[in-house]
C-alpha positions in Angstrom: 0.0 0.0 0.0 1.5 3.4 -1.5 1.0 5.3 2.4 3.7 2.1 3.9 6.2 3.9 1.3 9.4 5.3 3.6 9.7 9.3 3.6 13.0 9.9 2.7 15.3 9.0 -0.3 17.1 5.1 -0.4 19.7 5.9 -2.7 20.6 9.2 -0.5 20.9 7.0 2.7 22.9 4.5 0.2 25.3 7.3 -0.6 26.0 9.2 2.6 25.0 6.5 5.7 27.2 8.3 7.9 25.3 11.2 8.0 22.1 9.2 9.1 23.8 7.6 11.4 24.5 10.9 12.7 21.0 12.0 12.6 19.2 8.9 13.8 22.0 9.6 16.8 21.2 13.3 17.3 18.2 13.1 17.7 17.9 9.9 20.1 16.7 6.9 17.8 18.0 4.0 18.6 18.7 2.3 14.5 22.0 1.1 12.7 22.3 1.9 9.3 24.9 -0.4 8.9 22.3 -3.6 9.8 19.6 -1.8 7.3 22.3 -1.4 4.6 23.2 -5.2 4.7 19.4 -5.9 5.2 18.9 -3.8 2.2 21.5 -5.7 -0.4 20.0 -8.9 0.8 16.4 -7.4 -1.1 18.4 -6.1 -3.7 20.0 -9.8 -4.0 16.7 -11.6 -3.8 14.7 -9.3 -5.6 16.9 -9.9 -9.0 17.4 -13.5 -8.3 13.1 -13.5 -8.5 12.5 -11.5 -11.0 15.2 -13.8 -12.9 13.5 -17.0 -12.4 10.4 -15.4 -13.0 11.2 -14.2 -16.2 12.9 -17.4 -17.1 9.4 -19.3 -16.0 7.5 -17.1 -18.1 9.8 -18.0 -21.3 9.8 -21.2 -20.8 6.0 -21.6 -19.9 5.4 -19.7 -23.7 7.9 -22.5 -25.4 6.1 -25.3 -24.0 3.0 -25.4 -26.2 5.5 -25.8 -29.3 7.8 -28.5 -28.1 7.6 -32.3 -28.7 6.0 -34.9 -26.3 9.2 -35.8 -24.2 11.0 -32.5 -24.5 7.6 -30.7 -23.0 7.9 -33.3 -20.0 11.6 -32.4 -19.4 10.5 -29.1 -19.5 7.3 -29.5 -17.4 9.4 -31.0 -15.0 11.9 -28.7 -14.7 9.2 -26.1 -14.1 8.2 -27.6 -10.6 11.7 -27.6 -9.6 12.0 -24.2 -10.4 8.4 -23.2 -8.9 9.7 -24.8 -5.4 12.7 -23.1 -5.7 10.9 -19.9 -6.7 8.1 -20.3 -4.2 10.7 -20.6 -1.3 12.7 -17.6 -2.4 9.4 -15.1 -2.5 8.8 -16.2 0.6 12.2 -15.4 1.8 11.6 -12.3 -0.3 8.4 -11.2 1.4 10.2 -11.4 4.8 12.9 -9.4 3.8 11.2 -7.0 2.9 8.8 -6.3 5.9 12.3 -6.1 8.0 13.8 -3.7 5.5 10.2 -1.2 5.3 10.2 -1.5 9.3 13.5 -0.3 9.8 13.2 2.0 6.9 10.4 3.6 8.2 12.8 4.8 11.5 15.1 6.4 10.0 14.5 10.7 10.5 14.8 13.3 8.4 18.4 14.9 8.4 18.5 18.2 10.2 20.0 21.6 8.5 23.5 22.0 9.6 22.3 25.4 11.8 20.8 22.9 14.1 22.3 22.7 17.2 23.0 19.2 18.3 21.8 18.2 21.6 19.6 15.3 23.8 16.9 17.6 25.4 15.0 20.9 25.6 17.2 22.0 28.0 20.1 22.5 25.0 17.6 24.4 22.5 19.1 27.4 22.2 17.1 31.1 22.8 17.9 33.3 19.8 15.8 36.5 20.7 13.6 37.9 23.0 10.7 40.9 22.3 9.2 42.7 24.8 9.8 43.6 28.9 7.8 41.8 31.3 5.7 43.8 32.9 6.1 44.5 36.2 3.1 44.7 38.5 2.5 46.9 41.6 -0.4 44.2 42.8 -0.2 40.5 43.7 -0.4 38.6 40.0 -3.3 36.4 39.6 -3.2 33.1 37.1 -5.5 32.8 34.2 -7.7 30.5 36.7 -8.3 32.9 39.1 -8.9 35.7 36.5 -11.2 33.8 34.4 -13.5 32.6 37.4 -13.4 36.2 38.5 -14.9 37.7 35.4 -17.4 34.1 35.0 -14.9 33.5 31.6 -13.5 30.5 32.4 -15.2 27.2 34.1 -13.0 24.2 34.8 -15.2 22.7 37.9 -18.4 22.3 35.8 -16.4 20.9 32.8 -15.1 18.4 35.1 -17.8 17.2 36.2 -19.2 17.0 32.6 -16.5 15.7 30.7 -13.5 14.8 33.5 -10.2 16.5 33.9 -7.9 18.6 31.4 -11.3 20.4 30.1 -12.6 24.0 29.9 -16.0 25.8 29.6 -15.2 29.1 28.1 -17.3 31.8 28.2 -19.0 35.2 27.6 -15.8 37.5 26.5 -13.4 34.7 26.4 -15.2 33.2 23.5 -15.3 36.6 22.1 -11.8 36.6 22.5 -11.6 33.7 20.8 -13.1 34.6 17.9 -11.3 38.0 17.7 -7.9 36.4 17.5 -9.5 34.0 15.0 -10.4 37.0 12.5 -7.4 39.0 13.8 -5.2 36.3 12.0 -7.7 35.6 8.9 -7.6 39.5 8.1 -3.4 39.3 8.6 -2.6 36.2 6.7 -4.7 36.9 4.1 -3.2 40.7 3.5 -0.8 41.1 0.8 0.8 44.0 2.1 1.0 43.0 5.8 2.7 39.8 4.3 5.1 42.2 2.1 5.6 44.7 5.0 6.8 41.8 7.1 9.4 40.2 4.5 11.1 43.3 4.3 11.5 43.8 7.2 12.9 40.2 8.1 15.0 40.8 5.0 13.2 38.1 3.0 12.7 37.6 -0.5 10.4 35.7 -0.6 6.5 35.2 -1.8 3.9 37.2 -0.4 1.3 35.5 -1.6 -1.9 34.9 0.7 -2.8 32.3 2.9 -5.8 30.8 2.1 -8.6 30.0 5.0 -9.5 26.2 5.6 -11.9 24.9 8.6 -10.6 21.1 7.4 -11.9 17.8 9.3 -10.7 17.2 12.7 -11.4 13.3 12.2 -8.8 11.8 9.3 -8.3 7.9 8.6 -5.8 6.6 10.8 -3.7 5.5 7.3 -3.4 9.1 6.4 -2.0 10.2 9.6 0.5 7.5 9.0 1.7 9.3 5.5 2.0 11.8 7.7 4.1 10.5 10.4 2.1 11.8 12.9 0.2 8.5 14.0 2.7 7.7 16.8 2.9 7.7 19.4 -0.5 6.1 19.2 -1.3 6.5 22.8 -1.6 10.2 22.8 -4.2 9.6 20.0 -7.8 9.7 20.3 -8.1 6.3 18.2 -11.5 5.4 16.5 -10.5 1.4 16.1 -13.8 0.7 14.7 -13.4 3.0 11.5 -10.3 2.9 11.1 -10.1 6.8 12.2 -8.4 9.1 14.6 -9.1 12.7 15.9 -6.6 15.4 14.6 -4.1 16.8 17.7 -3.6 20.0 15.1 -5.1 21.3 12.1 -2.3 20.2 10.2 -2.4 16.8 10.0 -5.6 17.2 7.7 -4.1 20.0 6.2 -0.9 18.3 4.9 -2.8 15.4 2.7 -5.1 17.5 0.9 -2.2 17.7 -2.1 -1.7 13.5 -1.5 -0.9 12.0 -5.1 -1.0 15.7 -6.7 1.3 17.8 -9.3 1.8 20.9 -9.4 2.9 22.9 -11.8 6.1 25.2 -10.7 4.4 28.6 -11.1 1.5 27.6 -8.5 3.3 27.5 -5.6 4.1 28.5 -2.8 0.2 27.3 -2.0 -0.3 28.7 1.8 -3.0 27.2 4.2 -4.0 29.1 7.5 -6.4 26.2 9.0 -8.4 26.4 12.1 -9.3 23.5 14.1 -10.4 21.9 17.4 -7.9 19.5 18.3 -7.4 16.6 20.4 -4.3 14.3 22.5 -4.5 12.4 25.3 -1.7 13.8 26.6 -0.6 10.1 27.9 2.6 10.3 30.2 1.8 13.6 32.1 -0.4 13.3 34.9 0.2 15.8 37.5 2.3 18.2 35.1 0.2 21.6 34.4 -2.6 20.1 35.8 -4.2 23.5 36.9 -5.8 25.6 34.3 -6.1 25.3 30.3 -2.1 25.4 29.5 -2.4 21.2 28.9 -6.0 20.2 27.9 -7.5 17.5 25.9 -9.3 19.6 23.6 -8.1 22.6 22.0 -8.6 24.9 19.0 -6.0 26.4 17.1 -4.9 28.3 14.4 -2.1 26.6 11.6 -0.1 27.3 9.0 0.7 25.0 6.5 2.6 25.8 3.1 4.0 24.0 -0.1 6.9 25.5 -1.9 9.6 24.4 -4.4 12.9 22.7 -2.8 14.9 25.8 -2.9 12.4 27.8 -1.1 11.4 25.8 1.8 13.8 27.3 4.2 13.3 30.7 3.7 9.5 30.4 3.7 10.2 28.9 7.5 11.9 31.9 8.5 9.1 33.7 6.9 6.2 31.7 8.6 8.3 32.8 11.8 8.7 36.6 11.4 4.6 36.1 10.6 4.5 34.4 14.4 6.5 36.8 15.5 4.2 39.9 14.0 0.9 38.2 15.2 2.6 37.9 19.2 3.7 41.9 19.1 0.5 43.1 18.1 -1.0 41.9 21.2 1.7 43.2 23.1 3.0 39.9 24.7 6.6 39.5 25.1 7.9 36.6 23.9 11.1 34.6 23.3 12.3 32.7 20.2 13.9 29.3 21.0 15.9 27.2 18.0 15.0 24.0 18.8 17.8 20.7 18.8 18.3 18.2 17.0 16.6 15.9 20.1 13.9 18.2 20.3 12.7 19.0 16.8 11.8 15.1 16.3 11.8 12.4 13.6 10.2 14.3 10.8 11.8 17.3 10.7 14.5 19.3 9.2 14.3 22.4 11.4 12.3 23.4 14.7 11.9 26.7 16.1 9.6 27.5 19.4 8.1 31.0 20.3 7.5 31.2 24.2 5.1 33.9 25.9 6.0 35.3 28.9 3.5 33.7 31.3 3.2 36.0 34.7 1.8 34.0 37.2 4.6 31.2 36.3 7.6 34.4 36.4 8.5 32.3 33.1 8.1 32.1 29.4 5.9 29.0 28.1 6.0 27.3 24.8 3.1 28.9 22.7 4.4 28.2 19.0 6.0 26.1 17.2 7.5 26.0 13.1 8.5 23.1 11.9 10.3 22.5 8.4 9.9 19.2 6.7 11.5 19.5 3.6 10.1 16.6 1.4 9.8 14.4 4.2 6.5 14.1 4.3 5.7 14.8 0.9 7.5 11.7 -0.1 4.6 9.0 1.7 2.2 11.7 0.6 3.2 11.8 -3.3 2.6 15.4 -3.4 4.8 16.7 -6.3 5.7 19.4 -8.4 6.6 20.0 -11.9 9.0 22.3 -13.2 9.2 24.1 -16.4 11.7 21.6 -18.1 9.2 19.3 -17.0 11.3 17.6 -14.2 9.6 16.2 -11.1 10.4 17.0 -7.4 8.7 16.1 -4.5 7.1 20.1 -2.3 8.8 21.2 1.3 6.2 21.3 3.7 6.2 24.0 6.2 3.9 23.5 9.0 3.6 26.5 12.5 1.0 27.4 15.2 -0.7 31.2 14.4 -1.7 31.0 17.6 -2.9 27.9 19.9 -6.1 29.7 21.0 -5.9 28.7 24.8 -2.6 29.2 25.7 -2.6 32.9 23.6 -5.7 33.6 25.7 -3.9 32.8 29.1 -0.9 35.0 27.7 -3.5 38.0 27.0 -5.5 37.4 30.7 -2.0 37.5 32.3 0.0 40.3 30.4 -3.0 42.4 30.7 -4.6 42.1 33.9 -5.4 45.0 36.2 -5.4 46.0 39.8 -9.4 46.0 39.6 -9.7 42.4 37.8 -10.0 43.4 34.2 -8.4 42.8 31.4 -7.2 45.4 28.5 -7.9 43.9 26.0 -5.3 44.7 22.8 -5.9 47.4 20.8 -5.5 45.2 17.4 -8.3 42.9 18.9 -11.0 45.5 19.4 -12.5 46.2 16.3 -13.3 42.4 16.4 -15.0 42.8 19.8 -17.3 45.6 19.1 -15.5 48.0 20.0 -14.8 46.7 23.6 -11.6 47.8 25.2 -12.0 46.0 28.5 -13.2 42.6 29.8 -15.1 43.2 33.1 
């Protein structure tokens, strides 16, 4: 089955296994090219030897009708022998080859060279900060006890309805909400906000619009394996009967809607800015950021996904970037941007960068954004190609970033903006989309 195919090129592993090595060893995956490169002329071996006696059978099988009495038994003959011996090596064949797709299907994406190798989050390295905190002149109060103040927020009643890690919100929060929602429509679909922003990032790049998607936040669980986002399974919400899973981010629908397609050269970069309810069973951290909605089960966010030619893929991340970074000073939040490691960034990608808002009540900066540059890694299981003018084929780079993760922005804006009486400014690029309103009371 075509989604089983492995996301990054054999005869590139074939040519520099050193480097993978590296990789698979940077970024903590335990796999030995050398055993998959042995593994992998054994196939090569037993593939030709088949395809030999197969060919051979097939000759033979077309001479048989024109031969004479005994010569057609010698040959007949000859033919069970060889359909034993074949029969034994496609078996051998077959086994082979599910070892070779299994490890094959481990091996990572090689990170750029500006990645900075290291075996945590601790070594991710910061690479600018925007933005003072502020300092208050009353005692700071959490997002919790702000949003229960103003009847916003309602973690006890959700509880109760649905169990932990869930939220009611309510009243201005959802109005909140749905500000920041048109906020980054309006942004990401403005030409000359996009232009204004590449300059001054020093980009050439394209400012071409991102398009608006509300895509499914149910996909088949087959399609979130193109995407290498299936595992680990246990921090899915798995639908065993179908066959389906819940989305944990709007890009994992967003990615396949190009599967098995061509462009042509001159179409892209094709930009995505998705919104989405999302789900993860955040398996493996009970008792971590229990309190509040910083970690919940069911979110809603706002993603970016793009498609772009080879040569353009890393300068649209840096682009996608200076965009999160645009979006975070217009509501005034000071923030830090974090390149991620070579541990950190994961199995698929190339690149990782974080954006962190400073969070208050926690006297620290929190993980609010993320960009992450695939190159053709995923595009590879996904067959999403692109033609150029001379008519050769190349698999897209995939870009894929948080606009905002709707929750944790909204704890960032309660906290930054809080007041001695209880209310909350709300930022002046938000108001327009809440009627007006300059504070939450």
């Amino acid at each position: 089955m075509r989604y089983t195919l492995p996301m990054i090129d054999i005869d590139d592993l074939r040519k520099q296994p050193k480097e993978y090595q590296k990789a698979a060893k940077n970024k903590g995956i335990d796999i030995s090219v050398d055993e998959f490169l042995k593994l992998d002329e054994l196939r090569r071996e037993l593939t030709q030897f088949v395809e030999e006696m197969r060919a051979e059978k097939n000759s033979v099988s077309k001479k048989i009708p024109t031969m004479k009495e005994k010569e057609k038994q010698d040959a007949i003959a000859d033919m069970k022998k060889l359909d034993k011996t074949l029969s034994g090596k496609e078996e051998e064949l077959k086994t082979v080859e599910e070892k070779w797709r299994t490890l094959f299907l481990q091996f990572p994406n090689l990170p750029l060279p500006t990645v900075p190798i290291g075996y945590s989050e601790e070594e991710n390295v910061v690479i600018r900060s925007h933005g003072t905190p502020r300092e208050f002149s009353f005692p700071v109060r959490d997002h919790i006890a702000i949003g229960e103040a103003l009847d916003i927020i309602d973690i006890k009643t959700a509880a109760t309805v649905s169990g932990s890690r869930f939220a009611y919100l309510k009243g201005d929060a959802v109005r909140l909400q749905m500000a920041l929602i048109q906020f980054t429509f309006n942004t990401l679909g403005d030409e000359d906000t996009l232009r204004t922003v590449a300059k001054k990032a020093g980009l050439s790049v394209s400012t071409k619009a991102f398009l608006p998607i509300l895509p499914p936040v149910i996909m088949r669980q087959d399609i979130m394996d193109r995407m290498d986002r299936l595992h680990p399974a246990d921090q899915r919400y798995l639908l065993p009967e179908d066959n389906q899973v819940f989305v944990g981010s709007a890009e994992h629908t967003l990615g396949p809607y190009y599967m098995e397609h061509i462009f042509e050269e001159a179409e892209l970069p094709i930009r995505f800015i998705g919104y989405s309810t999302s789900f993860r069973r955040e398996a493996g951290t009970y008792g971590k950021d229990m309190h509040g909605i910083l970690r919940v089960h069911q979110f809603d966010k706002l993603e970016v996904e793009s498609f772009t030619t080879t040569e353009a893929g890393s300068d649209e991340q840096q682009f996608i970037v200076a965009l999160q970074e645009y979006l975070l000073q217009q509501l005034e939040i000071p923030y830090r941007v974090v390149q991620k490691c070579t541990f950190d960034i994961g199995k698929p990608n190339a690149n990782g960068v974080d954006i962190d808002c400073w969070i208050p009540s926690q006297d620290t900066y929190r993980e609010t954004h993320t960009s992450d540059y695939m190159t053709d890694f995923q595009a590879r299981r996904l067959g999403t190609r692109y033609k150029t003018p001379d008519g050769e084929k190349h698999f897209v780079h995939m870009n894929d970033a948080t606009a905002f993760a709707i929750g944790r922005t909204i704890i960032a804006i309660l906290e930054n903006h809080q007041q001695a009486d209880g209310c909350i400014t709300v930022p002046k690029i938000l108001r327009p989309y809440m009627g007006g309103k300059d504070m939450i009371r």
